[in-house]
TORTORTOR-733612 format. One record per residue: x, z, y of N, C-alpha, C in turn. Coordinates in Angstrom, 3 decimals, padded with zeros to 6 digits. Example, Ala and Ser with C-alpha at 12.3 -4.5 7.8 and 13.67 -1.06 7.14 Angstrom:
TORTORTOR-733612
013.190;007.800;-005.690;012.300;007.800;-004.500;013.200;007.800;-003.300
012.850;007.080;-002.250;013.670;007.140;-001.060;012.900;007.870;000.030
//
This chain:
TORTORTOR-733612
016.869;014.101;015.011;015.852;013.508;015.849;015.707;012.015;015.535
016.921;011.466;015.104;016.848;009.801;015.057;015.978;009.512;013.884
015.986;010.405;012.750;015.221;010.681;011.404;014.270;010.587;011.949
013.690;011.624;012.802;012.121;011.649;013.010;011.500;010.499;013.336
012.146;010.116;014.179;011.936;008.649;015.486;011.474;007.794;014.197
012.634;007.329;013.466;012.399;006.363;012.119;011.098;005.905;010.991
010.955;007.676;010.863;010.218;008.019;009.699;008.671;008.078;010.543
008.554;008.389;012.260;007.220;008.210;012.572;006.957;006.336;012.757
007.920;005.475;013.016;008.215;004.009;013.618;007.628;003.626;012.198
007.906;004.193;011.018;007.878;003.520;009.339;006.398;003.499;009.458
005.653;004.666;009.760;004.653;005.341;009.464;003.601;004.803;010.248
003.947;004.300;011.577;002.984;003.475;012.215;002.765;001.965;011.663
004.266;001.361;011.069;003.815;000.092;011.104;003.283;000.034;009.888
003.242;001.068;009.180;002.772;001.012;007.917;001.409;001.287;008.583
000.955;001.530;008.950;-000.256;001.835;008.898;-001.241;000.765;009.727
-000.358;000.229;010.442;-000.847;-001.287;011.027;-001.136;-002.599;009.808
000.295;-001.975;008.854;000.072;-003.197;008.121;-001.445;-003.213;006.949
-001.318;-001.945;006.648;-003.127;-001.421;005.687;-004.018;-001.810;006.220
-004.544;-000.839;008.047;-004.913;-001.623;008.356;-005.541;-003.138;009.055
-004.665;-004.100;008.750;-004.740;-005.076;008.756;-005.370;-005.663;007.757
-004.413;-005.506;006.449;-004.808;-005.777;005.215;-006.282;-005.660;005.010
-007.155;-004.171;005.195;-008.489;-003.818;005.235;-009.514;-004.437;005.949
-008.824;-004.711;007.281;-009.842;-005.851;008.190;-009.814;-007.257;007.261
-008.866;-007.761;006.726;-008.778;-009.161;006.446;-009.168;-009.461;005.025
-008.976;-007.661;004.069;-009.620;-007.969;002.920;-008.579;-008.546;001.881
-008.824;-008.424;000.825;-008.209;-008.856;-000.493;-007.350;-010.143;000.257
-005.706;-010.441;-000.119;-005.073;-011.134;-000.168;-004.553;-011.477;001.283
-004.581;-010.318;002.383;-004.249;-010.499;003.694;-002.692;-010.114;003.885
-002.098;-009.444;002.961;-000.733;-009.390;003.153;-000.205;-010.022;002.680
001.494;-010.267;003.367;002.377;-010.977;002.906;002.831;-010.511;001.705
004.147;-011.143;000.777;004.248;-010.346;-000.352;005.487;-009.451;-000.021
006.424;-009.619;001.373;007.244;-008.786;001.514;006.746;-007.990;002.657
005.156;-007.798;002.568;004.503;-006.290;003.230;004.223;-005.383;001.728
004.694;-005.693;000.988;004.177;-004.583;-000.158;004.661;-003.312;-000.489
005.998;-003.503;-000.238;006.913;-001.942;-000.876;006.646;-001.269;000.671
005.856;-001.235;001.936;006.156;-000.727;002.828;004.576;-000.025;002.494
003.465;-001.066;002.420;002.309;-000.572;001.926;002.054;000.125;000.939
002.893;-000.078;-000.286;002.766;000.961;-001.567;003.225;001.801;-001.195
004.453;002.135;-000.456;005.202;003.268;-000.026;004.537;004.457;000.493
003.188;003.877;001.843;002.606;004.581;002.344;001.135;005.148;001.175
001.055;004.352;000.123;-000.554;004.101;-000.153;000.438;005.806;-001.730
001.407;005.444;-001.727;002.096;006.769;-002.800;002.770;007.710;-002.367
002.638;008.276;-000.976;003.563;008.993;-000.581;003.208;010.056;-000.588
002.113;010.571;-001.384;001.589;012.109;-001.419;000.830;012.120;-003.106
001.265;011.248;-003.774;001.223;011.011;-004.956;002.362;011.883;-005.624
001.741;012.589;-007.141;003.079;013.277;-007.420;004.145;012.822;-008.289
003.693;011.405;-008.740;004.527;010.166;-009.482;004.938;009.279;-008.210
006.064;009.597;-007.651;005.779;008.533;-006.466;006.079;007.191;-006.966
007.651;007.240;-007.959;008.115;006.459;-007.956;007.531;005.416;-009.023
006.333;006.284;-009.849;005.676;005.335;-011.051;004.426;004.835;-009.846
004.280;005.218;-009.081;002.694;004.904;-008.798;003.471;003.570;-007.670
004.636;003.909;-007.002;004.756;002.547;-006.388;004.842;001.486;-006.790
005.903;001.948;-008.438;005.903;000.762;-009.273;004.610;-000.354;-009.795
003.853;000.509;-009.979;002.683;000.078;-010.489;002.038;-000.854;-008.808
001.814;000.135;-007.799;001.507;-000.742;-007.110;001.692;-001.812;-006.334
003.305;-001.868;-006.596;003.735;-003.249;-005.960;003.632;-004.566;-006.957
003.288;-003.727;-008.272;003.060;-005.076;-009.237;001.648;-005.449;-008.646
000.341;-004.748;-008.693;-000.718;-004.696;-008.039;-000.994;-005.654;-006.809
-000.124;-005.184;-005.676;-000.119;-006.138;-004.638;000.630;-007.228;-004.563
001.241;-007.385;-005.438;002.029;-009.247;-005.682;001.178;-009.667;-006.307
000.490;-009.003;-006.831;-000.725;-010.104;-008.029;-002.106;-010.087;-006.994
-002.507;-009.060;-005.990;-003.705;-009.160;-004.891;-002.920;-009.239;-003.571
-002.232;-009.326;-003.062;-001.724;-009.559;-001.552;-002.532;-008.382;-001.004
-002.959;-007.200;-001.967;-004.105;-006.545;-001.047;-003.413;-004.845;-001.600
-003.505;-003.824;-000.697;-003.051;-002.672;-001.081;-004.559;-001.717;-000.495
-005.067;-000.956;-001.116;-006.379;-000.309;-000.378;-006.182;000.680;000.512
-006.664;000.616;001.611;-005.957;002.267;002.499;-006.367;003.366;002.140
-005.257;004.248;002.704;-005.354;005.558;002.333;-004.167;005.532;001.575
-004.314;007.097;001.099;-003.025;007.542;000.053;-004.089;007.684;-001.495
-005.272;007.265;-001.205;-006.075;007.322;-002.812;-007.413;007.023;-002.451
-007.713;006.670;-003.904;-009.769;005.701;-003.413;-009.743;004.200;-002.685
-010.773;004.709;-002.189;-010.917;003.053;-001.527;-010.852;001.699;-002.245
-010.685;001.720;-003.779;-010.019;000.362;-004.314;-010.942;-001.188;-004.441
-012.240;-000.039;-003.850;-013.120;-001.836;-003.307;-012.574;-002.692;-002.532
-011.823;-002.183;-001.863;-010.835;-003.192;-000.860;-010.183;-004.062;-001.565
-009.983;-003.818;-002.708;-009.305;-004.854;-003.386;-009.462;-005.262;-004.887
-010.276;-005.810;-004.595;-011.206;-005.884;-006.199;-010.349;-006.454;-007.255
-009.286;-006.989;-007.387;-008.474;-007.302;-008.152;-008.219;-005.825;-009.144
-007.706;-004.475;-008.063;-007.097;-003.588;-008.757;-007.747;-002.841;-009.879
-009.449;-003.287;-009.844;-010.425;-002.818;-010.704;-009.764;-003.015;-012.097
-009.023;-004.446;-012.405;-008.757;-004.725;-013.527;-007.505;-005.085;-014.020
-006.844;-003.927;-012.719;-004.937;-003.881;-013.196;-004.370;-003.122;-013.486
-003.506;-002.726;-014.395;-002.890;-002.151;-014.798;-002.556;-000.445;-014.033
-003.526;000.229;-013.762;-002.910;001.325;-013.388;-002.864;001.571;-012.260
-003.738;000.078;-011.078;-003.420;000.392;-009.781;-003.542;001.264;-008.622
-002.480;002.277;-007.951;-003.464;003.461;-007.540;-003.820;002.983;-006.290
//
């Protein structure tokens, strides 16, 4: 049960922190909101651990992660021209 509690607590603030990020637009997160935002933005990805990689390089270089678990990457127009960003 304490698992569950955790993993729904992760899942909300993750999802506060996107959207936030989305209201405020390219460069609204901090840079130690990123592995919580990539986490959520790859977690139904079937590379998890390449696609986070990629996207935490992504969001240290845009402060911006796009919501959702895929699409959306107008939110962050940087990722148009990075390396792989999902």
């Amino acid at each position: 049960m304490s698992k569950l509690f955790c993993v729904t607590l992760l899942m909300f603030v993750t999802a506060f922190l996107i959207q936030n990020a989305s209201a405020g637009g390219e460069g609204s997160l901090q840079p130690n909101d990123c592995n919580a935002a990539c986490d959520f933005r790859c977690s139904k990805n079937e590379y998890k651990e390449e696609c986070s990689s990629y996207c935490n390089i992504c969001c240290e270089k845009c402060l911006c992660v796009p919501s959702g678990t895929s699409g959306n990457k107008e939110e962050c127009p940087c990722y148009n021209g990075g390396p792989d960003c999902p």
